[in-house]
C-alpha positions as CSV (number, residue, x, y, z in Angstrom):
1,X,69.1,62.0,96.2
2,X,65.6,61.7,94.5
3,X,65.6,60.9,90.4
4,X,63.9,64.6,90.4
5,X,66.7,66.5,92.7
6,X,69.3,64.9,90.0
7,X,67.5,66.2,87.4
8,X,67.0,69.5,89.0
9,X,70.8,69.6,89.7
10,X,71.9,69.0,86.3
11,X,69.9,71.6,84.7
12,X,71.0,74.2,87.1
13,X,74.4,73.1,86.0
14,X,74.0,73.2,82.5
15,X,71.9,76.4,82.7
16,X,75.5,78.1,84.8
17,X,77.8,76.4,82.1
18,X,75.4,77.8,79.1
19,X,76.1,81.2,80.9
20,X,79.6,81.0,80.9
21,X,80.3,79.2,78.1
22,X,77.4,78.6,75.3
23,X,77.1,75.5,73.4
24,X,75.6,76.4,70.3
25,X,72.7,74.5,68.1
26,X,73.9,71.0,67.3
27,X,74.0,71.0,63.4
28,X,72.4,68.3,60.9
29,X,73.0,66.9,57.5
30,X,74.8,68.4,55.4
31,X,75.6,71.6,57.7
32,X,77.2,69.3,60.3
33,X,79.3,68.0,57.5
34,X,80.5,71.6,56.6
35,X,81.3,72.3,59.7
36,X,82.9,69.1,60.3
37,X,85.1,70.4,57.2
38,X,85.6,73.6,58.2
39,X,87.0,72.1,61.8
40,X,89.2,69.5,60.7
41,X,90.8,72.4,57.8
42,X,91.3,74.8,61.1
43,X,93.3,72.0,63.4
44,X,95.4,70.6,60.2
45,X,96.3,74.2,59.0
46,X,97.1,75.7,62.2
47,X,99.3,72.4,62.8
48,X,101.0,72.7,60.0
49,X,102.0,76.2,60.6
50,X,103.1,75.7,64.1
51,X,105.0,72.2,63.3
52,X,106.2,72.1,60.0
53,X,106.5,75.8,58.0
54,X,105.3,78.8,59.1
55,X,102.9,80.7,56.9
56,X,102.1,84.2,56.5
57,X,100.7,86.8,58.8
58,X,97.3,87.4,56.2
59,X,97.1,83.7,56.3
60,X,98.0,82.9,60.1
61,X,95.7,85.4,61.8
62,X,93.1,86.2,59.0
63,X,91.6,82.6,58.4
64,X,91.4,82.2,61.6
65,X,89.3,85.0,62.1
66,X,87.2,83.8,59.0
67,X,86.5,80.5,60.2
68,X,86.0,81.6,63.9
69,X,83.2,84.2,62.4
70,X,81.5,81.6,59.9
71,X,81.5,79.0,62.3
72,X,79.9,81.2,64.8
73,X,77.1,82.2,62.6
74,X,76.5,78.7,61.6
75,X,76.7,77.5,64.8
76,X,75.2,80.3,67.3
77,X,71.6,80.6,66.8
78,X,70.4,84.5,66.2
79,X,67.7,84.0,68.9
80,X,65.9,81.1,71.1
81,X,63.6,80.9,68.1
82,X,65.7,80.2,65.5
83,X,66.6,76.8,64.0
84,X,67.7,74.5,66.1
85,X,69.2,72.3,63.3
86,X,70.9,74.3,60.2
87,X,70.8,78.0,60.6
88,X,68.7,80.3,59.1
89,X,69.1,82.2,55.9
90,X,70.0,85.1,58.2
91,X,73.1,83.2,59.6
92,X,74.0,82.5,55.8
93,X,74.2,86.0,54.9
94,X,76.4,86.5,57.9
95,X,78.8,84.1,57.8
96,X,78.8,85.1,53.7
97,X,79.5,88.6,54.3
98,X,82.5,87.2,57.1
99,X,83.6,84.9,54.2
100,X,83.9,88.5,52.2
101,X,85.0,90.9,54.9
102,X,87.7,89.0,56.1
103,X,88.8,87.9,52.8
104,X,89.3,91.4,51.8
105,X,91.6,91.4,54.3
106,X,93.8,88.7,53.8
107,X,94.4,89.7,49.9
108,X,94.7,93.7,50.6
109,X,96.9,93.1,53.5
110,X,100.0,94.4,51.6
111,X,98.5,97.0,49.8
112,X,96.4,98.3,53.0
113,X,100.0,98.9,54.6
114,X,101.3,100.9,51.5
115,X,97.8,102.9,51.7
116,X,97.8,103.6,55.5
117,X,95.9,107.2,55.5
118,X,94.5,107.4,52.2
119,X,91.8,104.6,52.7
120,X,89.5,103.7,49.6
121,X,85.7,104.3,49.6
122,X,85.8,100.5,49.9
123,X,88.0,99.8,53.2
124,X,85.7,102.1,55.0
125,X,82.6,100.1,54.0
126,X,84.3,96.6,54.7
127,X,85.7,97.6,58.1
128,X,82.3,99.0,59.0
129,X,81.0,95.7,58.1
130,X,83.8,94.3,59.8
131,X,83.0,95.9,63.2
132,X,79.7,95.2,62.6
133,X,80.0,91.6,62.3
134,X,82.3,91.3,65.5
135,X,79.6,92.8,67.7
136,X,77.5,90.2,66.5
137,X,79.9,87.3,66.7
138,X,80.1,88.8,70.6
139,X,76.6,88.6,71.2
140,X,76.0,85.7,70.1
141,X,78.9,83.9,71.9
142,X,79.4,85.8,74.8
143,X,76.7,88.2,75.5
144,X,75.6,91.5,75.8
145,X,77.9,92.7,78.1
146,X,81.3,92.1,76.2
147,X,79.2,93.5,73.1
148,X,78.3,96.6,74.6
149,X,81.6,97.3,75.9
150,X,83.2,97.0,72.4
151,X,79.9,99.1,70.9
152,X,80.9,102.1,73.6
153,X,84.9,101.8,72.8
154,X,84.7,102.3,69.3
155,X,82.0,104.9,69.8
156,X,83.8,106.7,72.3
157,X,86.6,107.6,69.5
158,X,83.9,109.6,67.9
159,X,82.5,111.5,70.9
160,X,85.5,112.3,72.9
161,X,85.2,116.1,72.8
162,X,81.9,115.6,74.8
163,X,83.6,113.2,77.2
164,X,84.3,114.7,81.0
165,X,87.5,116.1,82.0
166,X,90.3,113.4,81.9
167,X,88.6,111.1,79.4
168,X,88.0,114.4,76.9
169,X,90.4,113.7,73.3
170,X,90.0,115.1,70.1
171,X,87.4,113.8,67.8
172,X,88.1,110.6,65.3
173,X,85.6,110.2,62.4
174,X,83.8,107.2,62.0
175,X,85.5,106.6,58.6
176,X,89.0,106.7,60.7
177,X,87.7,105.0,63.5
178,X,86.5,102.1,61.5
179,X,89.8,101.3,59.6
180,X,91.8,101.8,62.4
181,X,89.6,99.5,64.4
182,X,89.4,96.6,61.5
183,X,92.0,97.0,59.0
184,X,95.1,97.8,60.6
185,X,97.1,95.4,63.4
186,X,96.0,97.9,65.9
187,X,92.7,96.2,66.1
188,X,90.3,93.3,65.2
189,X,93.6,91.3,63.2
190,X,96.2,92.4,66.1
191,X,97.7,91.5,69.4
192,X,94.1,88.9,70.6
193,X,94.3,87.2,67.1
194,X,97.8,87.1,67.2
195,X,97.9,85.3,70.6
196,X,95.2,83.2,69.6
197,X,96.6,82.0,66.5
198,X,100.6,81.9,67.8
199,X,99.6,79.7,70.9
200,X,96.0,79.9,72.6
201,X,94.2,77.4,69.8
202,X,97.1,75.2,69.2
203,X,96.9,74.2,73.1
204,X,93.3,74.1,73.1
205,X,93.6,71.6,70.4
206,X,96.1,69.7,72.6
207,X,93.4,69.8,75.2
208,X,91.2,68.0,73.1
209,X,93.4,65.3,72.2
210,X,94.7,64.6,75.7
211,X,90.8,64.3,76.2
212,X,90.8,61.5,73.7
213,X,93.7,60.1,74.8
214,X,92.1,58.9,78.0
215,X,95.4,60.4,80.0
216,X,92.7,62.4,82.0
217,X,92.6,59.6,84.3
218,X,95.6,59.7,85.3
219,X,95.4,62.7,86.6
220,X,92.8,61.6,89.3
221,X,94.2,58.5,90.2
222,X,97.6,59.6,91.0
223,X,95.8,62.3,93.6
224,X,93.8,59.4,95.2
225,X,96.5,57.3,95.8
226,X,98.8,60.1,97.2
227,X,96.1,62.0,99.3
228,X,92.8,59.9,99.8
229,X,93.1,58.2,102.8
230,X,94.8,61.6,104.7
231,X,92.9,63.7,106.7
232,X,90.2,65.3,104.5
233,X,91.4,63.6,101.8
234,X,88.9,64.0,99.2
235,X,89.3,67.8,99.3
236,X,93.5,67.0,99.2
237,X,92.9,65.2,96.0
238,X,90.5,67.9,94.5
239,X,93.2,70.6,95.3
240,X,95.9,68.1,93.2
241,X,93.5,66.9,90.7
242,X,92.6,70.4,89.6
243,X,95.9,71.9,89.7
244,X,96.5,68.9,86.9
245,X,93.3,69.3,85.0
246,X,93.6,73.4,85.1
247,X,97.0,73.5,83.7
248,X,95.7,72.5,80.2
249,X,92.3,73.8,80.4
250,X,92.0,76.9,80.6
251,X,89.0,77.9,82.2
252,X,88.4,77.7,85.4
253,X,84.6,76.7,85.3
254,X,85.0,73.8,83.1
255,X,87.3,72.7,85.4
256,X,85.3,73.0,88.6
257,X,82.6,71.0,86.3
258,X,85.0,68.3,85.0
259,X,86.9,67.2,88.3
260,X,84.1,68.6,90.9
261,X,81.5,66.3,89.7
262,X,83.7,63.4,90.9
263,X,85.5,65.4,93.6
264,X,82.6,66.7,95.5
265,X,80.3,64.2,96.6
266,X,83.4,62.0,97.7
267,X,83.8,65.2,100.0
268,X,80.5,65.2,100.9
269,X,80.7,61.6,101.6
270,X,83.6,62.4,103.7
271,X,81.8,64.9,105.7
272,X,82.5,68.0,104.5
273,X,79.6,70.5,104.4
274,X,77.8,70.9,101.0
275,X,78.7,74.4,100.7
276,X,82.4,74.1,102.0
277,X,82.4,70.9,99.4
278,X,81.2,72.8,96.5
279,X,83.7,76.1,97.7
280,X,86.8,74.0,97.6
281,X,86.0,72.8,94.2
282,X,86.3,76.0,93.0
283,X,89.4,77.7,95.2
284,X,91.5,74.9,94.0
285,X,90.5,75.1,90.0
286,X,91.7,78.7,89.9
287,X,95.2,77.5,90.3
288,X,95.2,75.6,86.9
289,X,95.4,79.6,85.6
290,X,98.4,80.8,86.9
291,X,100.4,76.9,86.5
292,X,102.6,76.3,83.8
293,X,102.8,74.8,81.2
294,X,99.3,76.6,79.9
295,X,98.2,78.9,82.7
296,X,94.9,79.5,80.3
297,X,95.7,82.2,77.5
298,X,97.0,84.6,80.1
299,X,100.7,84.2,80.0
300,X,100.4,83.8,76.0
301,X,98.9,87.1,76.7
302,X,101.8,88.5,78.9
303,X,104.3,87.3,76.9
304,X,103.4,89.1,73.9
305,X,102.6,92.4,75.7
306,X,105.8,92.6,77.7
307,X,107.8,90.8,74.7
308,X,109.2,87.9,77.0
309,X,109.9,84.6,75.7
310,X,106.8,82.5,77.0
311,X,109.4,80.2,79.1
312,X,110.6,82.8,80.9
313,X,106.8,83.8,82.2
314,X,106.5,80.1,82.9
315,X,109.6,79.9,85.1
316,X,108.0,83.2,87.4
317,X,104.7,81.8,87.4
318,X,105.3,78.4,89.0
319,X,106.7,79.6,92.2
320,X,103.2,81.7,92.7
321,X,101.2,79.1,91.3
322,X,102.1,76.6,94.3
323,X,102.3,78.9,96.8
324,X,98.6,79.4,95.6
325,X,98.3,75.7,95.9
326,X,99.5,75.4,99.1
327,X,97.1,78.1,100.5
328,X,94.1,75.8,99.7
329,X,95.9,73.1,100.4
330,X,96.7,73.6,103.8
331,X,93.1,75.5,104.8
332,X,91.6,72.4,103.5
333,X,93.7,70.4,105.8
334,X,92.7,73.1,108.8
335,X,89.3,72.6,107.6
336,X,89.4,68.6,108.0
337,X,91.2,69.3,111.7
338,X,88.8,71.3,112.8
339,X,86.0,69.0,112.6
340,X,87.5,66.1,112.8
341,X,87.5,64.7,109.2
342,X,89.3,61.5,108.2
343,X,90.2,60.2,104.9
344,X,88.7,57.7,102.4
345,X,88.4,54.3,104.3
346,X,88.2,52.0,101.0
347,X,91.3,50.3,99.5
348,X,93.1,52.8,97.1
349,X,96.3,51.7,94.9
350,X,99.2,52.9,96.5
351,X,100.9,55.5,94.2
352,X,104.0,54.0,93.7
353,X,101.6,51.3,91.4
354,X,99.9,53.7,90.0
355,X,103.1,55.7,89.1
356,X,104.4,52.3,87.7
357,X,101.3,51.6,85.4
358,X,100.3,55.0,83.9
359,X,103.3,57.2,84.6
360,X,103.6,57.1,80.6
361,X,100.0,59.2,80.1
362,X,102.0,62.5,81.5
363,X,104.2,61.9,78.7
364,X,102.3,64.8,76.9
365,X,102.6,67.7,79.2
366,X,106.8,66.1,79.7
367,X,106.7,66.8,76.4
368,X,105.8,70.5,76.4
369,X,107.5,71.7,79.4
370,X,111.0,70.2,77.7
371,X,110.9,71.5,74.4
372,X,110.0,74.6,75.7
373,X,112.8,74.5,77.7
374,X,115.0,73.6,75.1
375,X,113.7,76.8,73.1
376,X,111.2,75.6,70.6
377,X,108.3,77.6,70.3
378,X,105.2,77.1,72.8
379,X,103.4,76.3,69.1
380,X,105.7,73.6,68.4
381,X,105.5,72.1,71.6
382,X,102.0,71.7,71.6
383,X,101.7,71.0,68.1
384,X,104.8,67.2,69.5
385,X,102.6,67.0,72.8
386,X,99.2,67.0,70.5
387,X,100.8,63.6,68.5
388,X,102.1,62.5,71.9
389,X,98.6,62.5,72.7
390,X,97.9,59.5,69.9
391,X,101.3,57.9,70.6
392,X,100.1,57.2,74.2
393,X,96.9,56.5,73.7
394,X,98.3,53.3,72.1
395,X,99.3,52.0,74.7
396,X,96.0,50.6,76.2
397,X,93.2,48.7,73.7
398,X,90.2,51.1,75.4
399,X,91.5,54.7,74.7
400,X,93.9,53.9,71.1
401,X,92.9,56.3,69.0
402,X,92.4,55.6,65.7
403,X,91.3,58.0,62.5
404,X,87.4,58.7,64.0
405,X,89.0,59.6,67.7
406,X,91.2,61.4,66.0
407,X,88.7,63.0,63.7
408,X,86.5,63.8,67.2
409,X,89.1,65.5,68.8
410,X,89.9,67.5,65.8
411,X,86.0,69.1,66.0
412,X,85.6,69.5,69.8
413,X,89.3,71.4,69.3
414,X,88.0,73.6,66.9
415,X,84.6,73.9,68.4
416,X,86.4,75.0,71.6
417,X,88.1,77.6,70.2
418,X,85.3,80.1,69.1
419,X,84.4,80.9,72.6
420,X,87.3,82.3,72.7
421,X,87.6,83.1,69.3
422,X,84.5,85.3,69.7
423,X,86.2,87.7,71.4
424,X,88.8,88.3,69.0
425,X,87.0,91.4,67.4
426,X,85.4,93.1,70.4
427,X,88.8,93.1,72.0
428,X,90.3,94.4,69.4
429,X,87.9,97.1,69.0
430,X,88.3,98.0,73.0
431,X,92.2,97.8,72.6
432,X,92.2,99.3,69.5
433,X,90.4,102.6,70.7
434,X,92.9,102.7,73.8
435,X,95.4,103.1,71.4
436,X,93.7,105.4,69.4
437,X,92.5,108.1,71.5
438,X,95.2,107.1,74.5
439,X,93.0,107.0,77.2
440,X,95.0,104.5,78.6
441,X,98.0,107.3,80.0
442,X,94.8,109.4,81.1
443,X,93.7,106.4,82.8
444,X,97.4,105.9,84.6
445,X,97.0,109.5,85.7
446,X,93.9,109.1,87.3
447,X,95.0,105.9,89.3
448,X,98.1,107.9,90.5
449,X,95.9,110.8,91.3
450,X,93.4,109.0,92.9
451,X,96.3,106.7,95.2
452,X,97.9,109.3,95.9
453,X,101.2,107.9,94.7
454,X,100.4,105.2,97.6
455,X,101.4,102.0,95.5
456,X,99.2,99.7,98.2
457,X,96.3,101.8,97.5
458,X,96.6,101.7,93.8
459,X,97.0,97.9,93.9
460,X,93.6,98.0,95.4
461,X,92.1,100.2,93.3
462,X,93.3,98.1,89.8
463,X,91.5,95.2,91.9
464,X,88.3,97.0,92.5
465,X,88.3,97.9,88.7
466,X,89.7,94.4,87.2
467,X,86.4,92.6,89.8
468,X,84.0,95.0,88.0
469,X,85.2,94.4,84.5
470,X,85.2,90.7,85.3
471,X,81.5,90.7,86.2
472,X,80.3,91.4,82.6
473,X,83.3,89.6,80.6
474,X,85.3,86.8,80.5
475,X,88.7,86.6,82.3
476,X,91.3,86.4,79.8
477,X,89.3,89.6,77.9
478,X,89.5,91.2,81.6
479,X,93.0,90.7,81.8
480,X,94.0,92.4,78.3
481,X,91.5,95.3,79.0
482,X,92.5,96.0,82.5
483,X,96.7,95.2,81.3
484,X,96.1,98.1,78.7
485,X,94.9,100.8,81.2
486,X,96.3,100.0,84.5
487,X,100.1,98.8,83.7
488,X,101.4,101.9,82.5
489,X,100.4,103.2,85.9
490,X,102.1,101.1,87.8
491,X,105.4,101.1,85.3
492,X,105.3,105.1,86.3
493,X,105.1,104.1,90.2
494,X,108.2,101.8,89.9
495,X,106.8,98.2,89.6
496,X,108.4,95.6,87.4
497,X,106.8,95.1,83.5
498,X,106.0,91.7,84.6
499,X,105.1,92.3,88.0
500,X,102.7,94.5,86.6
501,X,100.9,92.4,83.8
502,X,101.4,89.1,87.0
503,X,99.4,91.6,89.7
504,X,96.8,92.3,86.7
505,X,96.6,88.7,85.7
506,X,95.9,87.5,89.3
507,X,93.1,90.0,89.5
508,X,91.6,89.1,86.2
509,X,90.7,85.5,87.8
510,X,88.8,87.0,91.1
511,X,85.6,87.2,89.3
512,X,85.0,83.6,89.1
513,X,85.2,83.0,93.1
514,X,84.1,86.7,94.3
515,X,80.2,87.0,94.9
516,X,78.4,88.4,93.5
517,X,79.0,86.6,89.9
518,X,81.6,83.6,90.8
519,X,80.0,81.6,88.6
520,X,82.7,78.8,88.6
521,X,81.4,78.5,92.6
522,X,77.9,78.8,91.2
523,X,78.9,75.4,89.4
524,X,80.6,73.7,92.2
525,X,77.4,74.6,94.6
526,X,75.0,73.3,91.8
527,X,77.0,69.9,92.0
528,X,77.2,69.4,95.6
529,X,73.6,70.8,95.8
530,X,74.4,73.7,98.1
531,X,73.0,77.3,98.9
532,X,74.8,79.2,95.7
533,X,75.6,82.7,97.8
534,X,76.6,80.5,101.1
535,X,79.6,78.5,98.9
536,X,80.0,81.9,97.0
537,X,81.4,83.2,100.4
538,X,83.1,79.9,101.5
539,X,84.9,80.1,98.2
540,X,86.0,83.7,98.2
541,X,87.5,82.5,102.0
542,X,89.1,79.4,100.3
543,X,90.8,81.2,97.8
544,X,91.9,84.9,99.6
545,X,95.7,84.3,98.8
546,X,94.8,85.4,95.0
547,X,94.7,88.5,96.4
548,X,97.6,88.3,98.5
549,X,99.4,87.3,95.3
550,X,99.1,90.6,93.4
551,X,100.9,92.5,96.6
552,X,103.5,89.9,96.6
553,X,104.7,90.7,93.3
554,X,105.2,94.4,93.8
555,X,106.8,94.3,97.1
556,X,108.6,90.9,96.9
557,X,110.6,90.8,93.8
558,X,112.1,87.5,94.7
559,X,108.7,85.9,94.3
560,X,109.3,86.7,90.8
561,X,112.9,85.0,90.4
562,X,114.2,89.1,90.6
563,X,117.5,89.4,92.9
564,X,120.7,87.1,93.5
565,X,119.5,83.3,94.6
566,X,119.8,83.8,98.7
567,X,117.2,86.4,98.1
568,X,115.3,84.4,96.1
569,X,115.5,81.4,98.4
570,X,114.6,83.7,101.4
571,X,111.7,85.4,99.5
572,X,109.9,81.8,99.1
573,X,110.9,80.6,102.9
574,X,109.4,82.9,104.2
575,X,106.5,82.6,101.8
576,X,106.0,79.3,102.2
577,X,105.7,79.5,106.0
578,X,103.7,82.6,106.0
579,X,101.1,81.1,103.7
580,X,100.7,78.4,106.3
581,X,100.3,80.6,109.1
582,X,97.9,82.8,106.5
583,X,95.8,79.4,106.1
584,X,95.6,78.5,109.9
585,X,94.4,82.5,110.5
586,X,92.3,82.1,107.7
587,X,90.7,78.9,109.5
588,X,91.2,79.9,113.2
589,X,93.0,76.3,113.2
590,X,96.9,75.2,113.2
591,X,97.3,72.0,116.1
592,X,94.0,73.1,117.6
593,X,91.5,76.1,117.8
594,X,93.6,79.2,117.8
595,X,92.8,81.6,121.1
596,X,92.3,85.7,120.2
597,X,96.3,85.7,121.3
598,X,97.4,83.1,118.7
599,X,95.3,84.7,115.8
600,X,96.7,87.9,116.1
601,X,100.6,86.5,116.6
602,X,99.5,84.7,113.5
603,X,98.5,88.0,111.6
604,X,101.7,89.9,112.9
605,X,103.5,86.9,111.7
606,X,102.1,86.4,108.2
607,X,102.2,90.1,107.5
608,X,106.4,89.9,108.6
609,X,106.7,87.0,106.4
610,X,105.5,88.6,103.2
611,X,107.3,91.3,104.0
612,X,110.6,92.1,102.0
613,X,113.3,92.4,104.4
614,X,115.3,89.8,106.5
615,X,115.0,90.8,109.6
616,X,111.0,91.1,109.3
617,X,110.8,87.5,107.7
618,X,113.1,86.1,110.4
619,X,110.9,88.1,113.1
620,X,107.4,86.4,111.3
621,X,108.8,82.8,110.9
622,X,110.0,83.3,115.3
623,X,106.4,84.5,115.9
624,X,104.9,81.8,114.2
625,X,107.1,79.1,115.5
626,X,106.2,80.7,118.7
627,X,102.5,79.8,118.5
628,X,103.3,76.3,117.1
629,X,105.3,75.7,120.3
630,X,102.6,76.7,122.3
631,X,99.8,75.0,120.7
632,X,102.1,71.6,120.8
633,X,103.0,72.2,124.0
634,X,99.2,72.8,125.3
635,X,98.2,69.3,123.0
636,X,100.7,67.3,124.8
637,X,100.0,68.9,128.3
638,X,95.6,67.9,127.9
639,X,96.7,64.5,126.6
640,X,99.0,63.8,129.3
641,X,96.2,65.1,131.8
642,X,93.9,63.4,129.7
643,X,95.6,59.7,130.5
644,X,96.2,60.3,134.2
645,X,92.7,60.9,135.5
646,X,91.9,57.2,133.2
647,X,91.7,54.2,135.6
C-alpha cells in the first residue's frame, strides 16, 4: 500500500470513529491542568465510594452529573470554529451555569422530596436550565439525533392532547414537565445516572487501567498460539481476541478498531477477501456485548430494571454469548473450507508457553468474575480488579506502572466516560416522559394490536423498531428506550422479565452490523481497505445469529438457565449443534459445498434444533447427522476414486 492509500485509510477511520465516538479539543495550559484535576477527583471519588464507604445518593449521582457536564463544555467545542485549545467564554458560562444547576440539586435533594408538588418559582427555572443544558451536552457529544429525540420527548408531554389516537394523554405544563424531567429520580438524576454511577464508569475506569497495565497483549497472544496456524486462522483468532477485548470494552467499534487493525490484514495476508476480512472483524466484536463479566452497560442496565442481582444476569448471558461465538466461529471456519484457506505458516509460541508466561495478566478479569460470585458488588469488584491492574503490571520492567501511568489512566478513564456520560440527561428526559405521560402501556397495546397476539410477529416488530432507533443513537441509549416501550408488551404476551429486557438487548446491538449505518463494519472496511456497503452486507451475513438470539430466549427458556438441568442441558445440545448446522447453511459449506438437498435438510434441521421440544431437537440433530454422513461418505468415496485412477 502506497504512503498516500495509508493516509487516506487512516483518515476514513478516524473520520467513522469521530462519528461514533467524538474526541473533543485537546486542552492547553492551565485548562488541561483543570481538567486533569477534575479527572483524577472523578476516578478517586467514585473509587472510594465503590471500595471503601458508600456515600450518598445527592453525592453519588449528582457530581457525577456535574463533572460529566463541565467537562463536556470544556472539552467539546460549540462549533468547528471554535477554540481548538481552551474553550471559549461561551463554554465557561455553560459549564458555570452546570456547576450551578446541578449543585442546586445536590443541596435541595432532601428538601425537593418533602416539596414534591408545590415546586418554588426557582426549581422551575433551574430544571429549565437543567434540560436545557442536557440538550446541549447531547449535541455536542453525540449529535443531533439523540438531541432531537430528547427535545420531542419532553415536548410531547406538553402537546399530547394534539397527538393522534393511541399516543393522545392529557396535557402537562411546561412548569410540571420540567421538574419532573430534572428534579425528581424520574428523570435526568434517575435510573441512567444511577447505572452509570453504581457500575458503568467504575468498569470503564478498569478498562483504562488494564490498558496501562499492558495485559492487553495477552489477550492476542493466547488466540495466536491456540488458533493461528488452523485453517483460516487469522479470522479464528479475531473471533477469540475480540470476544476478550469486548468483554471489558464496551463498545463494539472501538473494539473492531483496537483488535481489527492487527487482525485484518493478517486475514488478508491469509487470503481472505478485503471485504469478508473487514466483515469478520466486526461479527466477532459484537460478542464482547453480550459476555460477562462487562457485556458493555447493558446488563448494568438490565439488572437494575428487572431488579436482579447483576451475577445472576451474568450467569444467563454467557450461555448466549458463546453460542454467538460459536456462530462466527464456525462460518469463519466454513469460510476458510470453502476456498481453501490455511493458517499462519510462521513459527507461533505454542499456548501452553504462553499460558505459562503471562497467564498472571488475566488475573484482573479472575478477579471480577470471583468476587462477584462470592456476592460483592459488581462496584467493588471492579474497583479490586482496577488495583489488580497495577499489581500485575509489576510484574514485567516495560508495562510497571508507576504514579504518571497511574495518573494517565486515571484521565483517559474519566475522559471515557462522558461519551457515555453525555447521555445521561437526554435519556432521562425520554424515559422520564414515558413515565410521565405512560405512553409506554399505549405503546404495548399497539405492538399486541399490530401482532396480532402472534408473539413471532411481535419479536419482529420490536426488531424493526430497536434497528431504526439504533440508526440515530447509541446502543446502550437504544436499549433503555426500546426496554421502556416494548417489555411491557411482551410481559402481557407471556415472556419472561429477563427474556424480555435479553430479546431487547440483542436487538439494541443490530445497528452496528446492519446496513445501512453499521458503522462498527464501516471501521473494519476502512482498515482492510474494502468497499464499505460490500463488508456492510458480509457482516450482517457473519453475524445473523444475533437475531436468532432474541427468538431463542422467548421460545427456549432453557437457553436462559429456566427449567430443571436435563432441560437445560438439552436446550444448549441442541443449540449447539443447530448453530453449526445454522453456520454451514449460512455458508452453503459443512465437509464440502452443500447440494440444494443438503441445504434445505440443513434448514429443517436447524429450525428443529432451536425448537423447544424433545422430540423436534432429537428429529434436527438425526437430520443433521444425516447430511454429515453423506457429505463424509461422498469425501471418502471421490478420494478413494481419486487414488485409483493415479498410476
Amino acid at each position: 500500500m502506497t504512503e498516500d492509500a495509508q493516509i487516506q485509510k487512516d483518515e476514513t477511520l478516524k473520520k467513522l470513529l469521530e462519528k461514533e465516538e467524538k474526541t473533543g479539543r485537546k486542552l492547553t495550559g492551565v485548562w488541561h491542568y483543570i481538567i486533569a484535576v477534575m479527572s483524577v477527583f472523578m476516578v478517586c471519588f467514585y473509587f472510594y465510594s465503590a471500595g471503601i464507604k458508600p456515600v450518598a445518593v445527592q453525592y453519588n449521582r449528582g457530581l457525577y452529573v456535574l463533572l460529566t457536564y463541565v467537562m463536556v463544555f470544556l472539552v467539546y467545542p460549540f462549533s468547528k470554529r471554535s477554540p481548538t485549545g481552551r474553550p471559549s467564554v461561551f463554554d465557561i458560562i455553560l459549564a458555570l451555569l452546570s456547576i450551578f444547576a446541578t449543585g442546586y440539586w445536590i443541596k435541595e435533594f432532601e428538601a425537593l422530596n418533602y416539596r414534591i408538588g408545590s415546586e418554588t418559582k426557582l426549581d422551575i427555572y433551574i430544571s429549565i436550565l437543567g434540560l436545557l443544558l442536557s440538550l446541549e451536552v447531547s449535541r455536542r457529544v453525540l449529535g443531533w439525533a439523540m438531541t432531537i429525540m430528547g427535545f420531542l420527548a419532553a415536548a410531547y408531554c406538553y402537546f399530547g392532547p394534539w397527538m393522534p389516537g393511541p399516543f393522545a394523554h392529557r396535557q402537562f405544563s411546561i412548569e410540571r414537565t420540567a421538574v419532573h424531567l430534572f428534579l425528581t429520580q424520574d428523570g435526568v438524576f434517575g435510573v441512567m445516572a444511577n447505572v452509570l454511577v453504581t457500575y458503568v464508569i467504575l468498569f470503564i475506569f478498569f478498562g483504562a487501567f488494564l490498558k496501562k497495565s499492558g495485559a492487553g497483549q495477552f489477550f492476542l497472544d493466547f488466540p495466536m498460539s491456540i488458533a493461528g496456524k488452523t485453517t483460516g486462522g487469522p479470522a479464528k483468532v479475531a473471533c477469540m481476541a475480540s470476544t476478550f477485548f469486548g468483554s471489558i470494552s464496551g463498545s463494539a467499534i472501538a473494539n473492531t478498531v483496537s483488535t481489527g487493525t492487527f487482525t485484518i490484514p493478517l486475514m488478508k495476508k491469509a487470503g481472505f477477501r478485503p471485504h469478508v476480512a473487514g466483515a469478520i472483524e466486526p461479527s466477532a466484536s459484537i460478542v464482547g456485548m453480550f459476555m460477562p463479566p462487562i457485556m458493555g452497560a447493558g446488563g448494568f442496565l438490565m439488572a437494575e430494571l428487572t431488579r436482579t442481582p447483576y451475577v445472576e444476569i451474568m450467569k444467563m448471558a454467557v450461555g448466549p454469548a458463546l453460542l454467538y461465538f460459536l456462530s462466527v466461529f464456525v462460518m469463519v471456519h466454513f469460510e476458510a473450507k470453502k476456498h481453501g484457506i490455511v493458517g499462519l505458516k510462521e513459527d507461533l509460541p505454542n499456548w501452553k508457553e504462553i499460558l505459562r508466561k503471562e497467564w498472571y495478566m488475566s488475573l484482573p478479569l479472575i478477579v471480577i468474575v470471583v468476587l462477584m460470585l462470592l456476592g460483592f458488588s459488581p462496584g467493588l469488584s471492579a474497583f479490586w480488579a482496577s488495583i489488580t491492574c497495577i499489581v500485575i503490571s509489576w510484574f514485567r520492567p516495560d508495562t510497571r506502572m508507576g504514579i504518571r501511568e497511574i495518573y494517565e489512566a486515571m484521565l483517559e478513564g474519566a475522559r471515557n466516560t462522558l461519551v457515555i456520560g453525555a447521555t445521561v440527561g437526554v435519556i432521562g428526559m425520554i424515559v422520564g416522559s414515558i413515565a410521565l405521560t405512560g405512553v409506554g402501556l399505549k405503546f404495548s397495546d399497539i405492538i399486541i394490536s399490530l401482532s396480532q397476539g402472534n408473539l413471532t410477529v411481535a419479536i419482529l416488530l420490536i426488531g424493526l423498531a430497536s434497528l431504526v432507533l439504533g440508526m440515530g443513537v447509541p446502543v446502550t441509549a437504544a436499549y433503555l428506550i426500546t426496554a421502556v416501550l416494548a417489555v411491557p408488551a411482551l410481559d402481557k404476551m407471556g415472556v419472561n422479565p429477563i427474556a424480555a429486557h435479553m430479546i431487547v438487548y440483542w436487538f439494541s446491538q443490530d445497528s452496528n452490523i446492519t446496513p445501512p449505518v453499521c458503522v462498527a463494519a464501516y471501521a473494519g472496511a476502512a482498515i482492510a481497505g474494502s468497499d464499505p456497503w460490500k463488508t456492510g452486507w458480509t457482516c450482517f451475513k457473519f453475524a445473523k445469529f444475533l437475531y436468532i438470539g432474541p427468538f431463542l430466549f422467548a421460545y427456549v427458556p432453557g437457553i436462559l438457565l429456566q427449567g430443571s438441568w436435563h432441560e437445560i442441558v438439552m436446550a444448549y445440545l441442541s443449540a449447539t449443534i443447530g448453530t453449526i448446522a445454522f453456520g454451514a447453511l449460512t455458508m452453503g459449506y459443512l465437509i464440502r459445498k452443500t447440494t440444494i438437498i443438503e441445504w434445505i435438510f440443513f434448514a429443517v434441521g436447524t429450525f428443529l434444533c432451536y425448537h423447544p421440544h424433545l422430540i423436534t431437537d432429537l428429529t434436527g440433530i438425526g437430520l443433521i447427522g444425516l447430511v454429515y454422513l453423506s457429505q463424509k461418505y461422498r469425501e471418502r468415496k471421490e478420494r478413494l476414486a481419486s487414488q485409483a485412477v493415479k498410476p
